[in-house]
LORO-573882 format. One record per residue: residue in three letters; x, y, z of N, C-alpha, C in turn. Coordinates in steps of 0.02 Angstrom, whole numbers, plus 50000, padded with zeros to 5 digits. Layout:
BEGIN
alaXYZXYZXYZ/...
This chain:
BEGIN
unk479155551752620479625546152607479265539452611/unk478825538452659478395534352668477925530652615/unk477775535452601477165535152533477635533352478/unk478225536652466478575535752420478845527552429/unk478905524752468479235518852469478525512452481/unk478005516352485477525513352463477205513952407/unk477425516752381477405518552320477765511552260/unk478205513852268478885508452227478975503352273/unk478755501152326478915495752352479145489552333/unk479805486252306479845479752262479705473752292/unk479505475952362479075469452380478455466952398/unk478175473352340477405478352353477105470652268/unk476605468252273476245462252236476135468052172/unk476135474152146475995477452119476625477752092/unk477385481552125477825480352083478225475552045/unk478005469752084478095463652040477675461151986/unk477145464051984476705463151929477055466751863/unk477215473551875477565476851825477935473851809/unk478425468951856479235468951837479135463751783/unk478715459451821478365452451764478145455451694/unk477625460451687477695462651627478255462451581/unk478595469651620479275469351595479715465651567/unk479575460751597480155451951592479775449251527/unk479085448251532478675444051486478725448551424/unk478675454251423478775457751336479545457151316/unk480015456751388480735456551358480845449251314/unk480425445351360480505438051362480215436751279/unk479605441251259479135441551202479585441651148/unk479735449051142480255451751086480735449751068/unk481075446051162481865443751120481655438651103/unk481155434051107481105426551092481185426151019/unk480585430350993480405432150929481085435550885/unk481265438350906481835441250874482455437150866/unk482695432850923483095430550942482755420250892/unk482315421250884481935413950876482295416150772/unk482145422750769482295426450685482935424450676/unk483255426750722483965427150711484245420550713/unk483935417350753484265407750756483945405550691/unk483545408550635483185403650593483855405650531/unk483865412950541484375418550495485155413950506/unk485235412650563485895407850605485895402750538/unk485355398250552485295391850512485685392150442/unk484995395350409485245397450354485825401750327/unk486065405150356486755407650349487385401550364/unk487215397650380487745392950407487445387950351/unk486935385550331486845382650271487455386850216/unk487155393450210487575393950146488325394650155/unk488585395150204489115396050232489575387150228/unk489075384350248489195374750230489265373650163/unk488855376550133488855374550040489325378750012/unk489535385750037490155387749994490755382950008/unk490935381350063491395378650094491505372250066/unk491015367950049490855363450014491235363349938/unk490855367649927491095370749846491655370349823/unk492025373749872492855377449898493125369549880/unk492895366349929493525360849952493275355849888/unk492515355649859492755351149815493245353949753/unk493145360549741493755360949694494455360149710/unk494495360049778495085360149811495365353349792/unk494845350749816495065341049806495065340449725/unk494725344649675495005341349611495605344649598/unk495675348849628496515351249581496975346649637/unk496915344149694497265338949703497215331049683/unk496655331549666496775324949609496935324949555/unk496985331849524497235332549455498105332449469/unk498375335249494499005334949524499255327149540/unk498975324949584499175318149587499065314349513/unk498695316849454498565313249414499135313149374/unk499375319649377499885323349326500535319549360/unk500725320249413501255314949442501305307049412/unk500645304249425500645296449397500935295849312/unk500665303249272500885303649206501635304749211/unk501765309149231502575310049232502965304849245/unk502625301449306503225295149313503105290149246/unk502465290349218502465284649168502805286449097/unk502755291649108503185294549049503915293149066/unk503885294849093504615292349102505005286849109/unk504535284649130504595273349117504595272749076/unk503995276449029504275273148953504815277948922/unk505175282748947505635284048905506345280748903/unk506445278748955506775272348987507235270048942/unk507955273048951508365269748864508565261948879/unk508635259448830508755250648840509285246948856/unk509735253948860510485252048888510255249948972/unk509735254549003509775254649057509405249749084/unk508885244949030508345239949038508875234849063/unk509695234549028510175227549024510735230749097/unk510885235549091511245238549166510865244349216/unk510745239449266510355243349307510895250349338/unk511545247949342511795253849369511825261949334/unk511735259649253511595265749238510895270149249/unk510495265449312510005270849337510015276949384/unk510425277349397510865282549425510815289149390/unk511315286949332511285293349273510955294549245/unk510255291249217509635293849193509425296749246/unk509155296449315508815300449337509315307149353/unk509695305849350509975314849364510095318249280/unk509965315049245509575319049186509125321949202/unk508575322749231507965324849231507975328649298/unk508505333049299508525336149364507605340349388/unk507255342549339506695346349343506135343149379/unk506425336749384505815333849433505785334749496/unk506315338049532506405342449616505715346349589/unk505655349849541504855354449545504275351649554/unk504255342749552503505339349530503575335049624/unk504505333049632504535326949674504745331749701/unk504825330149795505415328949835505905325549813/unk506035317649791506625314949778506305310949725/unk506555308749687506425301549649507015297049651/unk506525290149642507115285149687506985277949627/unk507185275649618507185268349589507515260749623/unk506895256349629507155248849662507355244349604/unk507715241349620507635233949573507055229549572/unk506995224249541506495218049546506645215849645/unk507025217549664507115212949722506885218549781/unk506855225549758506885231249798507325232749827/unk507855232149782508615235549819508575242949802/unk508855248349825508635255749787509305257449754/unk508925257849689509745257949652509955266749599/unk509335269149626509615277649600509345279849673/unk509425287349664509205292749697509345298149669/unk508835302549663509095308649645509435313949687/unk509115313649750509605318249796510255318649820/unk510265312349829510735307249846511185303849846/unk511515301449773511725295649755512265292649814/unk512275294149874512805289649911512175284349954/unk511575284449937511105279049980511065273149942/unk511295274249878510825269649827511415262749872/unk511065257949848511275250249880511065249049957/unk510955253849978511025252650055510315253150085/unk509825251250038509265251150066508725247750025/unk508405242650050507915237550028507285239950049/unk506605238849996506055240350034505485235250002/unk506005228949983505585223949962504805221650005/unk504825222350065504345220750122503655227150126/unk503965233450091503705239350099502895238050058/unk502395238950094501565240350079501765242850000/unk501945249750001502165252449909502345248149853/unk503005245949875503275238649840502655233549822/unk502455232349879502235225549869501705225049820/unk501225232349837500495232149811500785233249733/unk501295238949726501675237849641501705231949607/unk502005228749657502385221949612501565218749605/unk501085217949648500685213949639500045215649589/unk500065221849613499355224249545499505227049483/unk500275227749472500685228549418500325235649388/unk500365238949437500085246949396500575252549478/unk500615257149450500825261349520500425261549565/unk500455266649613500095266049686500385273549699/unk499945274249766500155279549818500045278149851/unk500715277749884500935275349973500395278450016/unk500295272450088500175276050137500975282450162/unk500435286350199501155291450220501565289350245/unk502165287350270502575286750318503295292450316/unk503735289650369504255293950375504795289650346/unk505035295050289505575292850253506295291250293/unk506535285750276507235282450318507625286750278/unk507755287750222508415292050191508245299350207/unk507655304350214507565312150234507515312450299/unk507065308850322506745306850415506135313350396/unk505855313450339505205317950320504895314450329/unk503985317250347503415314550327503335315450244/unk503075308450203503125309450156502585302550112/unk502525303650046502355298250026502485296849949/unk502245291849928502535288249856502185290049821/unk502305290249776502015287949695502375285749646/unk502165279049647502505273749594502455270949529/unk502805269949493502675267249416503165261149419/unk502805254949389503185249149380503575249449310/unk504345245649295504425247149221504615239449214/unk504135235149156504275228249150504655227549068/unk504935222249048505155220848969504875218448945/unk505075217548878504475214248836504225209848855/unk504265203848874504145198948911503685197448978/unk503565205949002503055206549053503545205149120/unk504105204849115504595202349179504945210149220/unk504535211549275504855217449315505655218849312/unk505695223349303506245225449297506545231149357/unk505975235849382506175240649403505615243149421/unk505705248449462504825251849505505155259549529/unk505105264349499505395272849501504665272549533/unk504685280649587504565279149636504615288049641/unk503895294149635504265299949665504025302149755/unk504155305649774504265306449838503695313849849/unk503185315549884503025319949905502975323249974/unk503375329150015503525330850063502855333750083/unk502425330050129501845333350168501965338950210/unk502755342450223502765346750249502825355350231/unk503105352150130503065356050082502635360450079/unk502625366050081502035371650052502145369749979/unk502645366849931502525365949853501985364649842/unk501885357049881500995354549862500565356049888/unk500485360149944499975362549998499905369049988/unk500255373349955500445381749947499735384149909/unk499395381349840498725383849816498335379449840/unk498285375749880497725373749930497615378149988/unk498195377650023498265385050083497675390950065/unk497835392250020497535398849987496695397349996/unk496275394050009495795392350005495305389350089/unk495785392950136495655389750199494955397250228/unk494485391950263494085398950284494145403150350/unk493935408850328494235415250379494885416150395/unk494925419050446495815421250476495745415450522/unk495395414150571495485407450612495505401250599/unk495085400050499494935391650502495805390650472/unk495495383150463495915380250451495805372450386/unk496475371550347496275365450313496715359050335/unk496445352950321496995347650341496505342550290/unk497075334550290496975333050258497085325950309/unk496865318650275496825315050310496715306350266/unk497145302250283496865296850241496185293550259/unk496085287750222495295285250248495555280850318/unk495965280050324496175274350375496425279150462/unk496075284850441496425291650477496925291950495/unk497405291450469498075296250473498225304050460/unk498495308050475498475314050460498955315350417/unk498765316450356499205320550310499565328050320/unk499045331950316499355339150320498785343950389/unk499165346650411498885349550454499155356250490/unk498885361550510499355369050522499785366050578/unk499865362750604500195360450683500585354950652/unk501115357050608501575348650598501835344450623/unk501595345750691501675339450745501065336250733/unk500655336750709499895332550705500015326550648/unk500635326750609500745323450537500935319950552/unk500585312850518500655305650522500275303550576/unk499965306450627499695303750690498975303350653/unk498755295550708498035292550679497485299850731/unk496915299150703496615303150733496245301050807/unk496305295150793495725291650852496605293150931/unk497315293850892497755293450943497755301650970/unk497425304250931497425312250967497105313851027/unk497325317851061497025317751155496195318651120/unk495865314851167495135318051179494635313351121/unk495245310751067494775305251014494955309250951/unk494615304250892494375309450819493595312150845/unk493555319950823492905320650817492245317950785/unk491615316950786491275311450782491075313050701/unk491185318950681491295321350598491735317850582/unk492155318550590492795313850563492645308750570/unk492575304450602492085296950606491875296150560/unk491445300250556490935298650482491065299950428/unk491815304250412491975304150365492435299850343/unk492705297550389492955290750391492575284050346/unk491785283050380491395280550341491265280450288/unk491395286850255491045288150182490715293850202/unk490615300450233490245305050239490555312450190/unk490235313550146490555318650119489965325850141/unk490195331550139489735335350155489925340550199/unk489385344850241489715348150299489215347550342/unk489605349350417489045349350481489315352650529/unk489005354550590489075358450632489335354650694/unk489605355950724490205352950795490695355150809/unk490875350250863491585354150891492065350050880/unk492765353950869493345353950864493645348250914/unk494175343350900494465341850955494645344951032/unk494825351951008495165357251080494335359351092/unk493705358951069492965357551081492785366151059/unk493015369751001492725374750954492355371050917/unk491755376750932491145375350885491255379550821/unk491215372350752491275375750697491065373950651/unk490915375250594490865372550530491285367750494/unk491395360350500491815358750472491405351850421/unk491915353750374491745350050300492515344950266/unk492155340050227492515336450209492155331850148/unk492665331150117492725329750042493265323450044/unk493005317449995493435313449990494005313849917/unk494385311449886494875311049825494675306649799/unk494725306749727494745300149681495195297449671/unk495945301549666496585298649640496885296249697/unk496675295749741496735293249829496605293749861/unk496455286349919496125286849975496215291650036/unk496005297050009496345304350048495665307150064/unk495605311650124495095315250123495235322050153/unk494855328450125495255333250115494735336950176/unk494655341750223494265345050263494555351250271/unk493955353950276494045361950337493675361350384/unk493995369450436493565368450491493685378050484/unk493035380350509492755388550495492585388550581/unk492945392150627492445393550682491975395650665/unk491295394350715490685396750730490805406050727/unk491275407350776491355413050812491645419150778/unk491735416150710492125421350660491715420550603/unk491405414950570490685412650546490115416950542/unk490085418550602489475420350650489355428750655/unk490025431450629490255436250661489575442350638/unk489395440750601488715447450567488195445250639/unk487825438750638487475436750661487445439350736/unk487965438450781488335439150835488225447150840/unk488585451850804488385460450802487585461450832/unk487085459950780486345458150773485985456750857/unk486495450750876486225449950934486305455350967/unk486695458550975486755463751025486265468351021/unk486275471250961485575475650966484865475150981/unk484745467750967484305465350974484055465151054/unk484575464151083484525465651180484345469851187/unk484655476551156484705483351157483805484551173/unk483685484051103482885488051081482375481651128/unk482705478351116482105472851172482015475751261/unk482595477151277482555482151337482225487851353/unk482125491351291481845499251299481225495951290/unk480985492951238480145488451249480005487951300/unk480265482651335480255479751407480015484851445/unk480565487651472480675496451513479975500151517/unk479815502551434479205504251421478545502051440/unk478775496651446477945490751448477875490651523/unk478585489951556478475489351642478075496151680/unk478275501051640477775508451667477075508451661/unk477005504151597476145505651573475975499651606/unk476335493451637475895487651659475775490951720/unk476345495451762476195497451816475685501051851/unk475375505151805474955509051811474215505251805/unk474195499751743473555496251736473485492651804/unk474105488051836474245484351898473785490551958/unk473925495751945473775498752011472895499752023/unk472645501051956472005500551928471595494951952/unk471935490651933471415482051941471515480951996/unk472135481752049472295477352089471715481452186/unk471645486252144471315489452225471055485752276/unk470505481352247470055475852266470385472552311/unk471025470052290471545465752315471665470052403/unk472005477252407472095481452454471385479152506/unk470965480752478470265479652536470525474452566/unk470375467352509470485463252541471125462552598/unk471865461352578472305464152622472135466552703/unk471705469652696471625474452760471225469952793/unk470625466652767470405461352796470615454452840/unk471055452352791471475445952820471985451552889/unk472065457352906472545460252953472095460253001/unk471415462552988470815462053050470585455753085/unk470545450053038470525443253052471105441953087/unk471865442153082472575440953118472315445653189/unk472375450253173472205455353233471465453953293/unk471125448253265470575446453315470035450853294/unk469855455753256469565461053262468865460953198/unk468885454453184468595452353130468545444753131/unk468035441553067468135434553077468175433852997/unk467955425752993468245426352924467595426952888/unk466865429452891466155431152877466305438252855/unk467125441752879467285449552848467325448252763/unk467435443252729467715443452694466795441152636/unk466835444652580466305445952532466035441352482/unk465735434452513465905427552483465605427452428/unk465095432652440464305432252388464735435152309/unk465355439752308465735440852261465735435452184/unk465555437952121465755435252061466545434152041/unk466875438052054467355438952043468095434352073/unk468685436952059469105430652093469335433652162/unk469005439252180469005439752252468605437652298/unk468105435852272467475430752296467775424552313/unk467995422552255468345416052253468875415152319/unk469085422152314469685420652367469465419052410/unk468975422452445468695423052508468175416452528/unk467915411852458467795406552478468305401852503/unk468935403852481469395399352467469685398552536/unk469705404352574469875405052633469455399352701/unk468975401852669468055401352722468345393452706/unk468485390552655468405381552647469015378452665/unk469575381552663470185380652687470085379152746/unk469845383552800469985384152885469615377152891/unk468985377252861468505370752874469095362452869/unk469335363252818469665359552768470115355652834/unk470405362352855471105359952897470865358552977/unk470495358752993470025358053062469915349853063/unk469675347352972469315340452995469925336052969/unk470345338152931471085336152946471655333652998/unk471295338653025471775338653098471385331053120/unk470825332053138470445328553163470605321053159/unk470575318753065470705313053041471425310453083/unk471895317853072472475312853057472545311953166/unk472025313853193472105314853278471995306753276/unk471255304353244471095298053251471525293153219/unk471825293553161472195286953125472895288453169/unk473135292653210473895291953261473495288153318/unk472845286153315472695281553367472475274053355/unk472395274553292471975268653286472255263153240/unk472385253953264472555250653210472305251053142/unk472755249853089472295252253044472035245153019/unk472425238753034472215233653015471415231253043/unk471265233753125470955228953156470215234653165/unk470755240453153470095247553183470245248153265/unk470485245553299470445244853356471115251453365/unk470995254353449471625256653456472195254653463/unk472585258253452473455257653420473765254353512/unk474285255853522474775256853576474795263553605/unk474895267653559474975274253576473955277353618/unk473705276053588472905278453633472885271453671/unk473015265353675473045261953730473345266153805/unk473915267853793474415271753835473935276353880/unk473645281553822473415288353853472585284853880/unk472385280653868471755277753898471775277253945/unk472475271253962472475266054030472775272654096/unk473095276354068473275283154123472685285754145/unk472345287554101471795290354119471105286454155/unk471085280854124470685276254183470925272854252/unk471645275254243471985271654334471745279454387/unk471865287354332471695293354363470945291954401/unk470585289154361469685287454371469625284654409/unk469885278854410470105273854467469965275654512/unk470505277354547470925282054615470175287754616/unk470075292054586469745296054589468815294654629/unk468685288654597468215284454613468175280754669/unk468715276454701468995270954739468495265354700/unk468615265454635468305259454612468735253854596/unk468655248354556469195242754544469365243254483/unk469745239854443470005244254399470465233754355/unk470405233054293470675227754273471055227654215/unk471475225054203471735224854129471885215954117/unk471645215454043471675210053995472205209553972/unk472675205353958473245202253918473065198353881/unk473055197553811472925190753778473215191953715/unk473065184453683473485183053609473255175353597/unk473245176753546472955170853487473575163953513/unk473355159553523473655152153524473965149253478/unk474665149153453474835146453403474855150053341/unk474735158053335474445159553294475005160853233/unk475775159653276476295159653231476175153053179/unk476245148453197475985141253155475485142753103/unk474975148353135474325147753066474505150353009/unk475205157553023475525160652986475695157852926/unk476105153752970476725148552914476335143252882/unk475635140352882475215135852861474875138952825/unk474485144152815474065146952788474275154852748/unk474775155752772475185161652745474645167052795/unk475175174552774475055181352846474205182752812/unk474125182052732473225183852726472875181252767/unk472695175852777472475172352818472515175352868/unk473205176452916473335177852977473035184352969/unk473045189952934472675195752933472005194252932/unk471795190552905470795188052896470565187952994/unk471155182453008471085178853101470975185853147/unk471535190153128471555195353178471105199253164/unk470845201653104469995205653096469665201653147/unk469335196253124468865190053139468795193953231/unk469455193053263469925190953321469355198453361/unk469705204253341469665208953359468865211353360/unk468625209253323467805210453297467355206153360/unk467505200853379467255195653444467455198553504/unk468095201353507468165206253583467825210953578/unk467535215953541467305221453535466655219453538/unk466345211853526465695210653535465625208753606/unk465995205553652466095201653699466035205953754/unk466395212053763466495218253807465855223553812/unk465995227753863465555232053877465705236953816/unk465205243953834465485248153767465785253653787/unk465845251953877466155257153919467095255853931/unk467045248353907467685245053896468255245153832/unk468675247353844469345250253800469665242753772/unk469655241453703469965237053685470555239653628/unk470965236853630471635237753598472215234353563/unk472435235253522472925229953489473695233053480/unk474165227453519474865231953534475195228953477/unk475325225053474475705221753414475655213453376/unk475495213853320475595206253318474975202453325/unk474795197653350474275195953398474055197553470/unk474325202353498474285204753567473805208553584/unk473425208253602472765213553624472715214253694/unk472595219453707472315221753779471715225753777/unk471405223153851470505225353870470595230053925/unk470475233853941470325238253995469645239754022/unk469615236654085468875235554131468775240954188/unk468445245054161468435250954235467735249554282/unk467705252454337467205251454384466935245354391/unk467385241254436467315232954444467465233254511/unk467185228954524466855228054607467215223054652/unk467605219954613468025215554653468185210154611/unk468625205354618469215202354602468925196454551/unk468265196254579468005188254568467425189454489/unk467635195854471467125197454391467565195054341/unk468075196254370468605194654335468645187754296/unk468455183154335468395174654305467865174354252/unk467295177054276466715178454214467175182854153/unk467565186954162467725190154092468235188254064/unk468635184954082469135179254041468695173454024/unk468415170554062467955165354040467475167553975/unk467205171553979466785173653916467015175753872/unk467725177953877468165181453811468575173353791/unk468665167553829468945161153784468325157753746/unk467645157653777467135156053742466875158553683/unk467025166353676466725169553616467195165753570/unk467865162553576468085161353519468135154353508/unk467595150053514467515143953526467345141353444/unk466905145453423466575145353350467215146053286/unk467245141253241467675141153198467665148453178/unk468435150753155468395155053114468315153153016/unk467825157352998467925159552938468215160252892/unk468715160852873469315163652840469355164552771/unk469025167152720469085167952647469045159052639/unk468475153552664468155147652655468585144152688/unk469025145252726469345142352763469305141352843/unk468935136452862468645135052925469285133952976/unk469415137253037470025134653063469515137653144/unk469945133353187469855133853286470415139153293/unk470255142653318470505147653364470535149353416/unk471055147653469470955147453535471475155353569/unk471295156253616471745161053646471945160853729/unk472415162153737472535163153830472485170053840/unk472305170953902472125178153929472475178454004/unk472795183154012472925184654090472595195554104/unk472365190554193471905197454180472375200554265/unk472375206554264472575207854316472085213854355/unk472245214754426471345217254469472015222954520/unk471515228554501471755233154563471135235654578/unk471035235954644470715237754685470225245754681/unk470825248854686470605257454677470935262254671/unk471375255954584471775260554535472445262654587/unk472695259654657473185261654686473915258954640/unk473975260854564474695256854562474635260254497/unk475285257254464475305262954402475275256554341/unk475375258954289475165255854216475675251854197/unk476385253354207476805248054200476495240554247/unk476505243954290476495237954353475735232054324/unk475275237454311474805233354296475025231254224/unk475345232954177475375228254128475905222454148/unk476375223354155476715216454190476465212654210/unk475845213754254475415208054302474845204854250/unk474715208454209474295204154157474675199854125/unk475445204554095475785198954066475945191154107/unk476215191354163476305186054192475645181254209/unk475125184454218474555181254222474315175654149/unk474795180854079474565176754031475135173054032/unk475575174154059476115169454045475895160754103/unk475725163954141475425156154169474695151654139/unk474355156554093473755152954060474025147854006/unk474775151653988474875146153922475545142253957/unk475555141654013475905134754051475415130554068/unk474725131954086474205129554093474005125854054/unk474345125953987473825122653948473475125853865/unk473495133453887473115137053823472495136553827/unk471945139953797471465139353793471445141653859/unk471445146353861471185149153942471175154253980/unk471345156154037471235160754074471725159654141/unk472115166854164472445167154229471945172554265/unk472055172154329471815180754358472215182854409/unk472565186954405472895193154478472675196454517/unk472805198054573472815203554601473275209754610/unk473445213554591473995220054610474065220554697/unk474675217054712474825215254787474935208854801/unk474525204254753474435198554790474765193554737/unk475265188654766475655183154720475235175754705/unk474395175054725474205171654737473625173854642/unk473725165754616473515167354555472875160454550/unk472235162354509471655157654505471825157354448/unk471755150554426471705147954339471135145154354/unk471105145154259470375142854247470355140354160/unk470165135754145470355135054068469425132754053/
C-alpha cells in the first residue's frame, strides 16, 4: 500500500509533472481547436450579419414601396376630388365613404380644412367638427412645404392607437389650400407589419422598427410603442446609437435585457424610419456551440493520454532529483553538510547544489549587513540609539566589573536650529557629517561615539581614573570645533555645549547617568554656550568651564 501511494502520490513533484503535461496538451489542443472554432465563430457570424442584412434591406424596400404606394393613393385621390366638393366642404364626408376600400390601405382616413378643422372621417362621421389639429407637426409641415408628409408617430385622440399619418395637400387653381386628407396607419396592425413579421431571425429573434429621432415604432412587446429609446430602463443600446447617427449595417452586442446578439439595422428612404433585427448569439451559434462540446470531449482523451506517457518519461529524468532529495534530509538531519551535495555537476543538479552552497553564504552576510545598519546612523555612520543603548549597558557591566570610572558625554550643536532655517536642512546635513567626523577624530578608538537624534550626540569614556579627565575631554571636544566649517563653500562657526557626567565604578545605572549628562548640558548652555559642564553621579556639585 505503501509503495502504492508512493507510487501515485499527488503530492509526489513527479505526479504533478504529469498532471502539467496533461493540462498543457489539454491547454494545446483546446486552444488550437477552440482558437478554429472562434475564427469558424467569426466568420459564421459574418455571414450570418450579411444575410440578415440582405433580409432587412429588402424588408425596408417593400416598406418603402408601401409607404410609396400610400402617398400615390392619397394623391390620387386628391386629384379625383369632384368640384362640387372643392365649393362645399361638407360634402367631404360623402366622398370619403365612397371609397370604403381604403380600410385595406388606411386605418382611418380623415380630412382638415385650410384652418385644420377635421371635417370627414371615415370611421367615424360623429368626430368630424370636433377636432382641430391646426398646431399639429403633420399640419404644419403640409401646409408649409406644400407636398404630404409622414407624421411623427403619436397616439391618436379619436382611436387612443399608436399610429401615424400620411398626408396629401389638395389646393385650387389658384394655388390656395383648400384641404389636407390625411390616411392613418395602426403600428399595432399586423396589416402593415404581417409580411415583414415573416422575415424575423430564428424562433428567438426578433424585428422592430424605430424613427431617427428614436421613438419606437413597432416592436414584439406593444408596450415598447411610442417610447424613446434612450427612456427605456438601462438606456438605448450603443448599436442603436449609432444607428441613430447614420449607421447602417450589422454588429455584435447586447440587447437592452444584456443578450448577446446579432443585431442589424437598415435605414428607409420614404421615411425617417429605421428598420432592425436582433438574432441571439445563443440560437445563432447553435452549430458552433454543439462543436464545442466535442471538442472538450477528444481534447480530454489527448490530455488523459499524454498524462500517462509524461508520467513515465517524468519518472525517467527525474531520479537524479530523488538522490538529491535524500541529501538535503541528511543535511536537515545533521548527518551531512552541504559539501554532500555534487557541485562539480554539468547539469541543473549541479546548479542546484551550487545554488544551495551560495545561498547559505548569501544569507549569513545578510544577516550580518542588516545586524550593522539596525545599528548604525545612516546619515553620520555613527551609532544609532538603539547600539548606543546596548553599548552603554555593557560598559557600566565593565565598569563595576573593573572598579574603574566610567563617563558619559551629552552634547549638541549651538543654535543649530537657526542654521537650519538660514541655510536650509542640506546644509544642516553637510554640519552634522562635518560634526560627527571631529568627534570621532577627537576621542579615543576605545571610545563609543553616537548620534540619538537631531543634533544630539553622545560619547562614552570607559576606564577613567577620576573626575578631573573629564575637563580635558569636554575642553578638547569644544576646541576641535573651533575651525570654520566647510559646507558645500560655505564657511560657517560652529560651536557646541557638552555636559559630561563621572561615575566612579560604574555604581549606577544608564538612565541615571544619562540624565546627569543631560543636566550637566543643560547648565553649559545657561552658561553661555560654547562650552562645557562636568558631574559627578552622587554629587550636586557641578565645574563649568567654557
Amino acid at each position: 500500500m505503501h509503495k502504492i501511494w508512493t507510487f501515485f502520490n499527488p503530492w509526489s513533484f513527479k505526479f504533478k509533472m504529469a498532471v502539467l503535461v496533461g493540462v498543457l496538451v489539454l491547454c494545446a489542443t483546446g486552444s488550437v481547436a477552440l482558437a478554429s472554432l472562434s475564427v469558424a465563430q467569426g466568420q459564421m457570424a459574418s455571414v450570418i450579419g450579411n444575410q440578415q442584412y440582405a433580409l432587412l434591406t429588402s424588408a425596408a424596400a417593400y416598406i418603402d414601396d408601401d409607404l410609396n404606394a400610400k402617398k400615390a393613393l392619397l394623391r390620387v385621390l386628391a386629384e379625383g376630388l369632384p368640384s362640387d366638393v372643392y365649393e362645399h366642404p361638407q360634402r367631404m364626408q360623402a366622398f370619403v365613404e365612397k371609397h370604403p376600400t381604403l380600410r385595406e390601405e388606411f386605418f382611418n382616413l380623415v380630412a382638415f380644412d385650410a384652418t385644420g378643422k377635421l371635417i370627414a372621417s371615415l370611421n367615424d362621421r360623429s368626430v368630424v367638427g370636433k377636432l382641430n389639429v391646426a398646431t399639429r407637426d403633420y399640419f404644419v409641415d403640409t401646409v408649409k412645404f406644400r407636398e404630404g408628409v409622414i407624421s411623427r408617430p403619436f397616439k391618436s385622440l379619436l382611436s387612443g392607437r399608436p399610429i401615424v399619418l400620411v398626408t396629401e395637400p389638395i389646393y385650387d387653381a389658384a394655388g390656395e389650400l383648400l384641404y389636407v386628407i390625411a390616411g392613418g396607419i395602426n403600428l399595432q396592425s399586423p396589416t402593415f407589419f404581417g409580411q415583414w413579421e415573416q422575415l424575423k431571425p430564428g424562433k428567438s429573434g426578433y424585428l422592430f422598427m424605430l424613427t431617427d429621432e428614436g421613438t419606437i415604432l413597432h416592436h414584439p412587446d406593444a408596450a415598447h410603442i411610442l417610447k424613446r429609446v434612450g427612456d427605456e430602463k438601462g438606456g438605448a443600446m450603443p448599436s442603436t446609437l449609432a444607428a441613430l447617427r447614420g449607421f447602417d449595417g450589422w454588429t455584435q452586442g447586447k440587447t437592452t435585457p444584456g443578450v448577446q446578439a446579432i443585431i442589424t439595422y437598415k435605414h428607409l428612404h420614404a421615411a425617417d424610419w429605421i428598420v432592425g433585427a436582433v438574432y441571439p448569439e445563443s440560437e445563432a451559434f447553435t452549430p458552433i456551440t454543439d462543436i464545442y462540446a466535442k471538442v472538450i470531449i477528444a481534447s480530454s482523451g489527448v490530455a488523459f493520454l499524454a498524462s500517462g506517457a509524461g508520467w513515465l518519461a517524468v519518472m525517467l529524468l527525474l531520479r537524479p532529483l530523488g538522490d538529491l532529495g535524500r541529501h538535503v534530509a541528511r543535511i536537515r538531519s545533521g548527518n551531512a553538510d552541504i559539501k554532500v551535495f555534487d557541485i562539480a555537476r554539468k547539469d541543473e543538479f549541479g546548479k542546484l547544489s551550487r545554488a544551495f552552497y551560495a545561498l547559505s553564504q548569501q544569507r549569513e552576510a545578510a544577516e550580518s549587513n542588516l545586524a550593522a545598519l539596525a545599528r548604525t546612523d545612516m546619515l553620520t555612520g555613527l551609532h544609532n540609539r538603539r547600539m548606543f543603548d546596548e553599548a552603554l549597558a555593557a560598559a557600566l557591566t565593565r565598569a563595576r566589573r573593573a572598579g574603574t570610572g566610567l563617563a558619559l558625554a551629552y552634547l549638541d550643536i549651538d543654535y543649530f536650529k537657526k542654521i537650519n532655517d538660514t541655510y536650509g536642512h542640506g546644509i544642516g546635513d553637510l554640519i552634522l557629517i562635518e560634526f560627527a567626523q571631529r568627534l570621532k577624530a577627537c576621542v579615543r578608538a576605545s571610545d563609543t561615539v553616537a548620534r540619538l537624534a537631531g543634533d544630539e550626540f553622545v560619547i562614552i569614556f570607559e576606564q577613567l581614573t577620576d573626575q578631573s579627565e573629564l575637563a580635558i575631554l569636554g575642553k578638547k571636544i569644544v576646541q576641535e570645533m573651533v575651525v570654520h566649517f566647510d559646507c558645500g563653500g560655505i564657511s560657517l562657526h560652529v560651536a557646541t555645549s557638552v555636559g559630561l557626567a563621572f561615575s566612579a565604578q560604574g555604581d549606577t545605572t544608564a538612565g541615571a547617568l544619562l540624565t546627569a549628562a543631560d543636566t550637566a548640558l543643560y547648565k553649559a548652555k545657561s552658561a553661555g554656550r560654547n562650552g562645557y559642564a562636568v558631574t559627578s553621579i552622587g554629587s550636586p556639585a557641578l565645574t563649568e568651564s567654557v
